[in-house]
Jmol script that loads the backbone (N, CA, C; Angstrom):
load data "model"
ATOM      1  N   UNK A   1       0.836  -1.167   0.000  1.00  0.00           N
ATOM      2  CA  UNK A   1       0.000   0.000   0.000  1.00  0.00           C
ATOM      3  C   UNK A   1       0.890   1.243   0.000  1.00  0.00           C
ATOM      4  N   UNK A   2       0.634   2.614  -1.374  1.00  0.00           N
ATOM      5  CA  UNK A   2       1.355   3.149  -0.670  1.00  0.00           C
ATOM      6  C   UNK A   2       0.319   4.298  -0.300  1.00  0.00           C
ATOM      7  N   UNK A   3       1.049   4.863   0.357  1.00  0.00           N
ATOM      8  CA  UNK A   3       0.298   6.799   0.780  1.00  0.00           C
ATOM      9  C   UNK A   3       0.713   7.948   0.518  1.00  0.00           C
ATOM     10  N   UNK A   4       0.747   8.763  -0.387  1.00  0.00           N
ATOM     11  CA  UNK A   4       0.921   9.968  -0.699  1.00  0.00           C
ATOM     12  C   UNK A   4      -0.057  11.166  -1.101  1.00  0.00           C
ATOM     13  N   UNK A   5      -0.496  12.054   0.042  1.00  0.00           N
ATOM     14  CA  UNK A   5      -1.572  12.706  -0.310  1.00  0.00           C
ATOM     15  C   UNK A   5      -0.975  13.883  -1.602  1.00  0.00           C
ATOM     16  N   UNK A   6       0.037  13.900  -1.463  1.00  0.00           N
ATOM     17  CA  UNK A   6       0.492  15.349  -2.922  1.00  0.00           C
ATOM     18  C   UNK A   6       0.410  14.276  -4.130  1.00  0.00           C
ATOM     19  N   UNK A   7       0.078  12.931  -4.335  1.00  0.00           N
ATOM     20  CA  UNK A   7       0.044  12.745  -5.769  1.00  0.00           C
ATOM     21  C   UNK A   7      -1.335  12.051  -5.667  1.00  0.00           C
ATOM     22  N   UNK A   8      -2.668  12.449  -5.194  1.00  0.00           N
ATOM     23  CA  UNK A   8      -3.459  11.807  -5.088  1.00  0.00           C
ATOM     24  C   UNK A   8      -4.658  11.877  -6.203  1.00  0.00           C
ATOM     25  N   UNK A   9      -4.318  12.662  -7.173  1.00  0.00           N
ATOM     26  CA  UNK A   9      -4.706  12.844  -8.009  1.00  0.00           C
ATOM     27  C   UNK A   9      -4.166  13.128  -9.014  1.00  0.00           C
ATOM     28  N   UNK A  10      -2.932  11.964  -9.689  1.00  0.00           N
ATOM     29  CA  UNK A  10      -2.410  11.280 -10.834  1.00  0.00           C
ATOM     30  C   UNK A  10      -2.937   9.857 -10.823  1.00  0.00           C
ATOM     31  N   UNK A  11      -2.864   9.737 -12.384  1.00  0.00           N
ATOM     32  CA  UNK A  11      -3.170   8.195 -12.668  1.00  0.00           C
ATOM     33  C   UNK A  11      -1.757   7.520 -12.823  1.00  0.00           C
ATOM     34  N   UNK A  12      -1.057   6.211 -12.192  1.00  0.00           N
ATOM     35  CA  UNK A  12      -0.403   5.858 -12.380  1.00  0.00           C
ATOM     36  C   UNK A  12      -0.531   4.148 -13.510  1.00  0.00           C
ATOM     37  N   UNK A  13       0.063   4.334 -13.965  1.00  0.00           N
ATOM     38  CA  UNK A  13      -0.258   2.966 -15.231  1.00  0.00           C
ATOM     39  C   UNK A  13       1.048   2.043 -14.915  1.00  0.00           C
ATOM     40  N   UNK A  14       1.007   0.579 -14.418  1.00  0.00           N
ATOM     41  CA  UNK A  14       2.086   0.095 -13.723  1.00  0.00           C
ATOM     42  C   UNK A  14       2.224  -1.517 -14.797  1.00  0.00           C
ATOM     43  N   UNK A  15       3.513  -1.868 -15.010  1.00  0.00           N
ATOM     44  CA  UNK A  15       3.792  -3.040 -15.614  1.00  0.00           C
ATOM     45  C   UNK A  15       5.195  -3.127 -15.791  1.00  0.00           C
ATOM     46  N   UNK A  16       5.737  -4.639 -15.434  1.00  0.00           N
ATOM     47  CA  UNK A  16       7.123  -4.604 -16.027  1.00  0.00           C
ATOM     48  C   UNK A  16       7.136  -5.321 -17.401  1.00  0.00           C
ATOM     49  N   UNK A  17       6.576  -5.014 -18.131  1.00  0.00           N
ATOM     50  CA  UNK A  17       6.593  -5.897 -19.189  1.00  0.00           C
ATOM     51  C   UNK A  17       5.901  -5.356 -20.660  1.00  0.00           C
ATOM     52  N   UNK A  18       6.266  -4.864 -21.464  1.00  0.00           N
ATOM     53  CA  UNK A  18       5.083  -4.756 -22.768  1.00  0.00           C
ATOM     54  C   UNK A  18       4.988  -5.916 -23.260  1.00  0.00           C
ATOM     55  N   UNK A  19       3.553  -5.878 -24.277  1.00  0.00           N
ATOM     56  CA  UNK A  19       2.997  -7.120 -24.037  1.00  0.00           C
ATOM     57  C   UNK A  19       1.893  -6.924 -25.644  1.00  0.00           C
ATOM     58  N   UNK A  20       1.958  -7.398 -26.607  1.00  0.00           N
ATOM     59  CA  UNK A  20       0.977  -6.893 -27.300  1.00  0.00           C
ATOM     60  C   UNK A  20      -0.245  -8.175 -27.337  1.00  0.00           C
ATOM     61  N   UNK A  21      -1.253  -7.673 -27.535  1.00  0.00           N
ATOM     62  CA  UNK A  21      -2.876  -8.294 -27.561  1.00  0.00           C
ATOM     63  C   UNK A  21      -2.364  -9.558 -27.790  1.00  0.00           C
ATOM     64  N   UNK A  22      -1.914 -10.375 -29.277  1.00  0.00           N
ATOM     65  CA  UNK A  22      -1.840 -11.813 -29.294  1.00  0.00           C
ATOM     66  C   UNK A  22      -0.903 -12.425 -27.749  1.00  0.00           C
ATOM     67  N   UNK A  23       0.346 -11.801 -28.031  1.00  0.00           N
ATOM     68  CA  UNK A  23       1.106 -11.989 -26.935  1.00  0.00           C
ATOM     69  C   UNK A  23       0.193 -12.836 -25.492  1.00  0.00           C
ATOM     70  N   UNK A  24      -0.455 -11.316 -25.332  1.00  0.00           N
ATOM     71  CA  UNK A  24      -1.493 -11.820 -23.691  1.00  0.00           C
ATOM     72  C   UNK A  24      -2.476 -12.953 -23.865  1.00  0.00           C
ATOM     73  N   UNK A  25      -3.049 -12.775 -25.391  1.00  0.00           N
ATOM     74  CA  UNK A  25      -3.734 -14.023 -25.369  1.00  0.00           C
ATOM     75  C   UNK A  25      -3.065 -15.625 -25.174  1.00  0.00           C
ATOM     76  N   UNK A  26      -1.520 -15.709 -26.175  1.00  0.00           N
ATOM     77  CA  UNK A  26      -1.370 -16.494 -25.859  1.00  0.00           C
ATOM     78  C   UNK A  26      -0.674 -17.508 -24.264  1.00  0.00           C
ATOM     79  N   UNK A  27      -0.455 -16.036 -24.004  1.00  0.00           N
ATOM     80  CA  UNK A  27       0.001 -16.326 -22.530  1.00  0.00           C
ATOM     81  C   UNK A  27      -1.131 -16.997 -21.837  1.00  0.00           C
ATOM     82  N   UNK A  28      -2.462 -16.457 -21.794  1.00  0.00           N
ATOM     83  CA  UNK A  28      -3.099 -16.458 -20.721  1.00  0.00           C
ATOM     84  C   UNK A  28      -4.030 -17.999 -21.042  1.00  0.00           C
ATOM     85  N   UNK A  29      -3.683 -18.354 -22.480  1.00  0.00           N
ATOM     86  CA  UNK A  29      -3.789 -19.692 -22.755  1.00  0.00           C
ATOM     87  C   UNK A  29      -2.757 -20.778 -22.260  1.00  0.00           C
ATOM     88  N   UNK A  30      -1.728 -20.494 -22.613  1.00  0.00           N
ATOM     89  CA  UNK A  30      -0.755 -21.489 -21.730  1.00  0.00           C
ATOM     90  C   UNK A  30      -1.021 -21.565 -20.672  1.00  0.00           C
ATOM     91  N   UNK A  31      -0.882 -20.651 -19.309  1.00  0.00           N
ATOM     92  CA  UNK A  31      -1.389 -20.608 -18.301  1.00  0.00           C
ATOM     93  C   UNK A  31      -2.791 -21.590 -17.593  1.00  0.00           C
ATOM     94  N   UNK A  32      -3.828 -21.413 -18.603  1.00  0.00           N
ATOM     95  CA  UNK A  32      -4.774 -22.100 -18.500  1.00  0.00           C
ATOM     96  C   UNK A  32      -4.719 -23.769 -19.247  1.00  0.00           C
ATOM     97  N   UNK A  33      -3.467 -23.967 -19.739  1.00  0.00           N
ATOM     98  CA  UNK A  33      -3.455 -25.166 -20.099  1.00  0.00           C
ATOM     99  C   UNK A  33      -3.894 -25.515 -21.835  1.00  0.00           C
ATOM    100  N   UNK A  34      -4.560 -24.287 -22.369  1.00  0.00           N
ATOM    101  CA  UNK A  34      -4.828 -24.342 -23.972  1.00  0.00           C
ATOM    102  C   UNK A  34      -4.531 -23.740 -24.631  1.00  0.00           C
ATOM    103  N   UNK A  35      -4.850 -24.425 -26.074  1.00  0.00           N
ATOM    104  CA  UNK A  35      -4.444 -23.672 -26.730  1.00  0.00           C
ATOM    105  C   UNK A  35      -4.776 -22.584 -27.631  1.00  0.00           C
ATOM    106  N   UNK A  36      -4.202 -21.225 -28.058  1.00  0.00           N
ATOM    107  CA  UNK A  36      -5.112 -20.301 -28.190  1.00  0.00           C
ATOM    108  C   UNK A  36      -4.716 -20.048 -29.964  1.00  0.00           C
ATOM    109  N   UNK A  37      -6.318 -20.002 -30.200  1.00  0.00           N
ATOM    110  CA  UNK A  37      -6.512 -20.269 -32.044  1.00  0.00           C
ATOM    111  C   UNK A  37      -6.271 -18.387 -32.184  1.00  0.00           C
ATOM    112  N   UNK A  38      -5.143 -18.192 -33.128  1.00  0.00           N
ATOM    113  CA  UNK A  38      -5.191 -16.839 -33.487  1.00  0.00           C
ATOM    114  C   UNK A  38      -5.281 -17.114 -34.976  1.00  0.00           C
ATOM    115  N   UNK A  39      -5.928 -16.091 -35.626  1.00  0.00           N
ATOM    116  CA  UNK A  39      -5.568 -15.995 -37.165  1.00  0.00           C
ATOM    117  C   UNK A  39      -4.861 -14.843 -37.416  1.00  0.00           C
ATOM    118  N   UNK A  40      -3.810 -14.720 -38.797  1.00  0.00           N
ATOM    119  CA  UNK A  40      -3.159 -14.432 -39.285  1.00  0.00           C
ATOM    120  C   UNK A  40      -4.022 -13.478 -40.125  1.00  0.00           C
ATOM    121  N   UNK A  41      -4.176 -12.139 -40.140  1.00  0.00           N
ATOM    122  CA  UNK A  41      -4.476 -11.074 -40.596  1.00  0.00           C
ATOM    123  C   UNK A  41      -3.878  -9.858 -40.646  1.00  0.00           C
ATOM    124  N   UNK A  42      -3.366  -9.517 -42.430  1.00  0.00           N
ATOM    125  CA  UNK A  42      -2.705  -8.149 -42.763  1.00  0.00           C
ATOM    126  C   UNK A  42      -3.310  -6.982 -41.761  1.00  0.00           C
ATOM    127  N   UNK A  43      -2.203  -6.455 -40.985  1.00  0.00           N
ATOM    128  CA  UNK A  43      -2.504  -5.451 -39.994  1.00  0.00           C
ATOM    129  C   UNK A  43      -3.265  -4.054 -40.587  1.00  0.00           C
ATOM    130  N   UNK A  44      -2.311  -3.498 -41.433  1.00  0.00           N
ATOM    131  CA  UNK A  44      -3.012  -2.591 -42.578  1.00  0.00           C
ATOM    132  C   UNK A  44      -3.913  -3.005 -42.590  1.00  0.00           C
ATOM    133  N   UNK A  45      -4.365  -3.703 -43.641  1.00  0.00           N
ATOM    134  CA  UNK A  45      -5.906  -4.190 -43.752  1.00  0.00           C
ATOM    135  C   UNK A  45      -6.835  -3.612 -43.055  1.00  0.00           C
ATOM    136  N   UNK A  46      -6.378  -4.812 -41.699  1.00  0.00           N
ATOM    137  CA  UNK A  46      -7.555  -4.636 -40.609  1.00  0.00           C
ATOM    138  C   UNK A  46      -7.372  -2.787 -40.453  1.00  0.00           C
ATOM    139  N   UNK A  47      -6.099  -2.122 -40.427  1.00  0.00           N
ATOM    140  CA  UNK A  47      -6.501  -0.505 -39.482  1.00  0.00           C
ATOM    141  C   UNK A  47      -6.960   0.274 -41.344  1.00  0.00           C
ATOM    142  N   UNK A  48      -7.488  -0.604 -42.063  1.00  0.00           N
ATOM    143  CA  UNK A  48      -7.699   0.389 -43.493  1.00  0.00           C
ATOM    144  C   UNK A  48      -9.281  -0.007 -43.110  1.00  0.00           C
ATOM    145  N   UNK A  49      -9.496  -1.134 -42.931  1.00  0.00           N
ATOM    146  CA  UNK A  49     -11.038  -1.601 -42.443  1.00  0.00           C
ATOM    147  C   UNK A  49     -11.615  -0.615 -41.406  1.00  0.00           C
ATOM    148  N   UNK A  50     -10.903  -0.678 -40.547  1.00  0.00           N
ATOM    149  CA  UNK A  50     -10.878   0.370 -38.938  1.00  0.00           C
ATOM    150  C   UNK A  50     -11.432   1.519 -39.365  1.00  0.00           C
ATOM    151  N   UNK A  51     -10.276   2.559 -40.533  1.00  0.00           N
ATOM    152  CA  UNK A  51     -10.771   3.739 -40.765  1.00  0.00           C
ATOM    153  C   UNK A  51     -11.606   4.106 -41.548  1.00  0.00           C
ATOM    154  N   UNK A  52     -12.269   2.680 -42.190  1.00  0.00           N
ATOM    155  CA  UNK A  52     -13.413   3.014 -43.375  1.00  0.00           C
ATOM    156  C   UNK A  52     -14.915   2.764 -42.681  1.00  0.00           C
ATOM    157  N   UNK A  53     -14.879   2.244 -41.520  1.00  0.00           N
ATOM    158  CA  UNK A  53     -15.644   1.940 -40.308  1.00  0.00           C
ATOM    159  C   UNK A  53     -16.060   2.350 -39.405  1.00  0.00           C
ATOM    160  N   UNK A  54     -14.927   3.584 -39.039  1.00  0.00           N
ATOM    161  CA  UNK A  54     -14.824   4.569 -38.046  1.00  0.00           C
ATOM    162  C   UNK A  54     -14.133   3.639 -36.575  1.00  0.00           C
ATOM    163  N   UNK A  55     -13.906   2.316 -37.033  1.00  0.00           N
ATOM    164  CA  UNK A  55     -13.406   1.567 -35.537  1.00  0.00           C
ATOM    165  C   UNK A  55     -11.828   1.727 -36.129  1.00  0.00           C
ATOM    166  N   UNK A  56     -11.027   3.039 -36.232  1.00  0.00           N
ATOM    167  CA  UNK A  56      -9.949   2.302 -36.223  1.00  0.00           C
ATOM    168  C   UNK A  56      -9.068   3.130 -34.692  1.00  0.00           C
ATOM    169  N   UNK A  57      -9.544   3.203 -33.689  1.00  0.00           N
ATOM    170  CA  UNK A  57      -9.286   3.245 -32.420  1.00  0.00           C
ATOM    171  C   UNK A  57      -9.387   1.897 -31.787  1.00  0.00           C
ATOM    172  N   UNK A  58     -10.107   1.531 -31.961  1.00  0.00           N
ATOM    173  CA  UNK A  58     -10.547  -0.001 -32.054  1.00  0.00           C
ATOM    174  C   UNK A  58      -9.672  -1.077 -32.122  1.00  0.00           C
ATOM    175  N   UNK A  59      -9.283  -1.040 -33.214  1.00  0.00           N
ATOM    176  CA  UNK A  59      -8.412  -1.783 -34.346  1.00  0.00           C
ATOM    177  C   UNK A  59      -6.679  -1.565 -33.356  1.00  0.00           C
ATOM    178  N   UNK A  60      -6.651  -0.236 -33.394  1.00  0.00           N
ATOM    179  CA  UNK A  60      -4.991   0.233 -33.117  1.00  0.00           C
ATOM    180  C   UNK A  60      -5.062  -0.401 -31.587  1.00  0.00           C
ATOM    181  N   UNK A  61      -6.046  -0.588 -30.526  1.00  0.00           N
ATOM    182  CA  UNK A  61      -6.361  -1.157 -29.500  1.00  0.00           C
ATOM    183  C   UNK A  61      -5.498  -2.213 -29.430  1.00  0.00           C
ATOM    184  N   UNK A  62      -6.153  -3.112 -30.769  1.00  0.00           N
ATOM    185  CA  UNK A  62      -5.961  -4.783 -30.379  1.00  0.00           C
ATOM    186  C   UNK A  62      -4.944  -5.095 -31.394  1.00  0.00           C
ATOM    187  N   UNK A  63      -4.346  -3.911 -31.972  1.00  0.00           N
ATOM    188  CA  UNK A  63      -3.077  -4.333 -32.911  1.00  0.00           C
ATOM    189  C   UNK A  63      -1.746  -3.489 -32.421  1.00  0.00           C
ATOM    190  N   UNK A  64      -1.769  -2.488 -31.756  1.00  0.00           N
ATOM    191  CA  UNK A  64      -0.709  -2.312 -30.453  1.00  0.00           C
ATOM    192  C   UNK A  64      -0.273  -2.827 -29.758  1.00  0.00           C
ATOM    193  N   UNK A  65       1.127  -1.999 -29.181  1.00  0.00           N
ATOM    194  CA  UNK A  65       1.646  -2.918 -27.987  1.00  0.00           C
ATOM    195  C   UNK A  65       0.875  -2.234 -26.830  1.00  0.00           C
ATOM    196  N   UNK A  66       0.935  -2.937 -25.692  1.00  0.00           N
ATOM    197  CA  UNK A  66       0.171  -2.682 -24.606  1.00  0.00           C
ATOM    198  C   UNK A  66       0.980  -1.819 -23.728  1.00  0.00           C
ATOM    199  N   UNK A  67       1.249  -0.814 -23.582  1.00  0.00           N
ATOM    200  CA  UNK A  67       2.105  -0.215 -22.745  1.00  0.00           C
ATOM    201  C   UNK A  67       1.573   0.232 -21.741  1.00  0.00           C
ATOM    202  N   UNK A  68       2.942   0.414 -20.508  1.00  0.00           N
ATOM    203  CA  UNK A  68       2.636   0.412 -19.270  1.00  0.00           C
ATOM    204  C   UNK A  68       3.495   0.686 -18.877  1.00  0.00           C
ATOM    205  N   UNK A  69       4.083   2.278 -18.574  1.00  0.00           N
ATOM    206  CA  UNK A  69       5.308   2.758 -17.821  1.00  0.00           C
ATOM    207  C   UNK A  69       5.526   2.619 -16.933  1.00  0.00           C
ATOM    208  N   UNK A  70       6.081   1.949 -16.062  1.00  0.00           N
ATOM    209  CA  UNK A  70       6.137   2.403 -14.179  1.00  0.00           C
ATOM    210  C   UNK A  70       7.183   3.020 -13.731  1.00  0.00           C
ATOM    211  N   UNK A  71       7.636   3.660 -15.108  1.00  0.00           N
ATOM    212  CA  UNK A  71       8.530   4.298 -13.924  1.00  0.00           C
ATOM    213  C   UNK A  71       8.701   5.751 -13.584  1.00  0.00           C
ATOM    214  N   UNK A  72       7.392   6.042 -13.814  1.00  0.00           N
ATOM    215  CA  UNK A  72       7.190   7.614 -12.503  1.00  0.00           C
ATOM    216  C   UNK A  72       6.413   6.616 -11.581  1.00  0.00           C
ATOM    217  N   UNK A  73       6.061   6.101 -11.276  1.00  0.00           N
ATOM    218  CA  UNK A  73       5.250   5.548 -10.278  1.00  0.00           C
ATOM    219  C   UNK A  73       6.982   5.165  -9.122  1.00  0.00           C
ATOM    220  N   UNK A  74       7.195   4.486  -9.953  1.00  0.00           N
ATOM    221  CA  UNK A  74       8.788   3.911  -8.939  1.00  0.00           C
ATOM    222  C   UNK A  74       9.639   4.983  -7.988  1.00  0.00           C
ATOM    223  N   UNK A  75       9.522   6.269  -9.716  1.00  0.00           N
ATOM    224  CA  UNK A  75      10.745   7.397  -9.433  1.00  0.00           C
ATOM    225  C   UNK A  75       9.868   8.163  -7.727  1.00  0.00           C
ATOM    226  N   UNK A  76       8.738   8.677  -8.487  1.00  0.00           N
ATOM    227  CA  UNK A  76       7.653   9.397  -7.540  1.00  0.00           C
ATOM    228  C   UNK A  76       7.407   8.877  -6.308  1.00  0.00           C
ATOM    229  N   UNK A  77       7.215   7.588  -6.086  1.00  0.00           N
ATOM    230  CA  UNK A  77       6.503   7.378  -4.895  1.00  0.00           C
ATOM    231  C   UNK A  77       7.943   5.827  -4.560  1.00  0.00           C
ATOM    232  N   UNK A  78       8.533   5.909  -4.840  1.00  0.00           N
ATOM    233  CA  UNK A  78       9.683   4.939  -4.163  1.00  0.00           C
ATOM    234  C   UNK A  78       8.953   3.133  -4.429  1.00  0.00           C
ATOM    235  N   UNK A  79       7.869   2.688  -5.634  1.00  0.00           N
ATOM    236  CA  UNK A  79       6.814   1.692  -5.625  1.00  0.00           C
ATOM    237  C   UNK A  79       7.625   0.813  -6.346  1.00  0.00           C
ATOM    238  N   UNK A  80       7.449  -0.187  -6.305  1.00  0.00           N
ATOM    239  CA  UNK A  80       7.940  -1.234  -7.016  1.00  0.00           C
ATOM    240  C   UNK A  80       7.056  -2.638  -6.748  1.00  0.00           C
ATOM    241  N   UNK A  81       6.409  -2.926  -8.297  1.00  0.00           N
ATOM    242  CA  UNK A  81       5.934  -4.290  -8.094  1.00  0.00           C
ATOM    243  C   UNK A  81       6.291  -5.458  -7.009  1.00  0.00           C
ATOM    244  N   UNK A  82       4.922  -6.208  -6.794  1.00  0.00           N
ATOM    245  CA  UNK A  82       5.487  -6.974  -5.172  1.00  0.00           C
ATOM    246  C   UNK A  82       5.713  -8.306  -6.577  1.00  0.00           C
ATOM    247  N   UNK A  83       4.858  -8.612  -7.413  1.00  0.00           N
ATOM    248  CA  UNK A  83       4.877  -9.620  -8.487  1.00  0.00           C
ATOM    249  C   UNK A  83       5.483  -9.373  -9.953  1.00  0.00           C
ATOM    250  N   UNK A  84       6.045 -10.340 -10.635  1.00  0.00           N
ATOM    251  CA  UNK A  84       6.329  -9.737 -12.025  1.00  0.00           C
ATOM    252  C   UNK A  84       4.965 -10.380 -12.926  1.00  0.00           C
ATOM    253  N   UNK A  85       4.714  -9.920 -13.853  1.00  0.00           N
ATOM    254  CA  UNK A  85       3.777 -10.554 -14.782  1.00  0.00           C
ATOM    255  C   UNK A  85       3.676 -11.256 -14.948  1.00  0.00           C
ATOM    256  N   UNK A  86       4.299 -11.973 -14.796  1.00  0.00           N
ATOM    257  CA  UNK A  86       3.700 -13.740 -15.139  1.00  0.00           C
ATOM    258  C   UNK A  86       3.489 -14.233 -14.062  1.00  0.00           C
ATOM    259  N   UNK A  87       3.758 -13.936 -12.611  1.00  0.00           N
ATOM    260  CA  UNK A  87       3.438 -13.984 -11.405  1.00  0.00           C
ATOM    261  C   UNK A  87       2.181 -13.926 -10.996  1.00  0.00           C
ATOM    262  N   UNK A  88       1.730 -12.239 -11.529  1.00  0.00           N
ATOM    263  CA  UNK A  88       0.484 -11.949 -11.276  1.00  0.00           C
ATOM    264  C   UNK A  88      -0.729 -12.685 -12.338  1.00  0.00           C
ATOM    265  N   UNK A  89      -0.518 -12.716 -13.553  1.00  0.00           N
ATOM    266  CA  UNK A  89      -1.020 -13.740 -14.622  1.00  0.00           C
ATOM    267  C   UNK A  89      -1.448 -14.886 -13.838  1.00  0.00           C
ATOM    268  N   UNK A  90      -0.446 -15.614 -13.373  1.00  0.00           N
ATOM    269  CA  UNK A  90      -0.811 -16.960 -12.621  1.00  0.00           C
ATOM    270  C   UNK A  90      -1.752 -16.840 -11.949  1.00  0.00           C
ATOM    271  N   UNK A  91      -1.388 -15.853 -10.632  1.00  0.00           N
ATOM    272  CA  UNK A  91      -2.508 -15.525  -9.498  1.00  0.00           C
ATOM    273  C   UNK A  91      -3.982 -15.406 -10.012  1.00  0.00           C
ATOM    274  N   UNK A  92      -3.954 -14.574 -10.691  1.00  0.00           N
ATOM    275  CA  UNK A  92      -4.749 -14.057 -11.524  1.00  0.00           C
ATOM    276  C   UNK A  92      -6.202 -15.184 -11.824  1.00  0.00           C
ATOM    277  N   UNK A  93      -5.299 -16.265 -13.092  1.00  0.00           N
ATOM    278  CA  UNK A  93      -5.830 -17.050 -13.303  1.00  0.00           C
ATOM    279  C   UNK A  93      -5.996 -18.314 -12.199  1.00  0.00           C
ATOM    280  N   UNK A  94      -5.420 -18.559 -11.482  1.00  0.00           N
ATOM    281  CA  UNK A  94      -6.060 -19.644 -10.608  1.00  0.00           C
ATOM    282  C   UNK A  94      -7.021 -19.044  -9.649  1.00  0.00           C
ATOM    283  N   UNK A  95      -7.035 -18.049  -9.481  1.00  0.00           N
ATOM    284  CA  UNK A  95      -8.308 -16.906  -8.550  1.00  0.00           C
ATOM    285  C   UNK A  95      -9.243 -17.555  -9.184  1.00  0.00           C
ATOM    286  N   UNK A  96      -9.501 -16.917 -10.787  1.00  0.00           N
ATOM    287  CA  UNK A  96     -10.535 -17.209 -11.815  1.00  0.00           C
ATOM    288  C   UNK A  96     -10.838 -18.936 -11.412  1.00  0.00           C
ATOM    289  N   UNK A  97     -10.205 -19.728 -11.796  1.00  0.00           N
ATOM    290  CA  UNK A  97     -10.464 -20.808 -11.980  1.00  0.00           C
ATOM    291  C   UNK A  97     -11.237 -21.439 -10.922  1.00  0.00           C
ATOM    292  N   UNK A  98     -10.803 -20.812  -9.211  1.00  0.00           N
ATOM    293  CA  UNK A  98     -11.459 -21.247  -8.397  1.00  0.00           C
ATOM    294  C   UNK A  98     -12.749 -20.394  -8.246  1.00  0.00           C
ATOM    295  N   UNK A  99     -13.416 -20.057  -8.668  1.00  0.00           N
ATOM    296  CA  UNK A  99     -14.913 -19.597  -8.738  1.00  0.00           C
ATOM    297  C   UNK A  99     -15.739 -19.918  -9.885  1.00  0.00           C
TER     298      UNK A  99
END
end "model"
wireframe off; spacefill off
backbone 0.3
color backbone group
């Protein structure tokens, strides 16, 4: 936990890891033991589809990398992850699994 009332109103965005959309999917399939069906689709394409659609916010979403700076969170408030990502992934998913 931390406490700092002078930064109590910043958003901090925390990860040690970038990670793009297939990436997490296929992680979070291993994890769970399966296997995860991706298809193979020209990226263009899909963000030329996006902008003829008006979804290409959308599109750049799930065809980006996932970023996640932590380090004003670290510099600022002295924080440092208690788990690394695949740590918390695990947790994560066996939480899920038991409910």
């Amino acid at each position: 936990s931390v406490s700092c009332p002078e930064k109590a109103n910043q958003v901090f965005l925390v990860s040690d890891t970038d990670i793009s959309v297939p990436e997490l999917v296929r992680k979070i399939a291993s994890l769970l033991g399966k296997r995860a069906l991706l298809f193979r689709f020209p990226v263009n394409l899909l963000k030329a589809l996006g902008s003829f659609t008006g979804k290409r916010p959308v599109i750049n979403r799930l065809t980006d990398l996932l970023l996640a700076d932590a380090s004003l969170i670290s510099k600022d408030l002295k924080w440092q992850p208690l788990y690394s990502f695949d740590e918390g992934m695990q947790q994560t998913l066996d939480w899920y699994l038991q409910r």
